[in-house]
N, C-alpha and C positions, 0 to 999 in steps of 0.2 A: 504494500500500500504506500501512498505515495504521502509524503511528510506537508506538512500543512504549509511547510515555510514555500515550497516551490509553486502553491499556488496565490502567497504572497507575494512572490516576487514575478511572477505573472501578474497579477491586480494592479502592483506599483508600475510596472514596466507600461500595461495601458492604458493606467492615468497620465504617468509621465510622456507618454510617446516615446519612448526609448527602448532601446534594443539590448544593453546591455547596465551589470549593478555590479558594482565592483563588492567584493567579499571580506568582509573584517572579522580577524581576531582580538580583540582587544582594540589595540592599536594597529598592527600587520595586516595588511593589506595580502590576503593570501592568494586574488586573483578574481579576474570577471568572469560575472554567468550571464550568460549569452541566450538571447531567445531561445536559438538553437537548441542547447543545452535543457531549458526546461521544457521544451515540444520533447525534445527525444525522452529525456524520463517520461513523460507523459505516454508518450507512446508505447514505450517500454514495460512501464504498468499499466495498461489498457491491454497489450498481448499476453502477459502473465495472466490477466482475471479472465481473459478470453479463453487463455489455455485452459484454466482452473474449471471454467464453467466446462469447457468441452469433456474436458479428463469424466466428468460427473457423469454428464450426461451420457457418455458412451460406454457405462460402466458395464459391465455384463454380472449374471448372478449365476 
């Protein structure tokens, strides 16, 4: 399941109009997340649940 902060940072991304949020630890600047970046999690957990569901449904007894 996908962590709540990446759909944060998708909401800021489009109120601000911006593509990219750079990443803080503290003070450290650990690096930008990139639209890209939270489509493909997105996407990535959208195939896992899709898997999940199929796994289920195809189950034999």
């Amino acid at each position: 399941m996908v962590d709540a902060g990446i759909f944060k940072a998708m909401q800021v991304m489009e109120e601000k109009n911006i593509r990219h949020i750079p990443i803080f630890d503290s003070e450290a600047l650990l690096g930008m997340l990139s639209i890209k970046d939270v489509v493909a999690t997105l996407m990535a957990d959208r195939d896992t649940e899709l898997n999940s569901m199929a796994d289920y449904i195809n189950v034999t007894y």
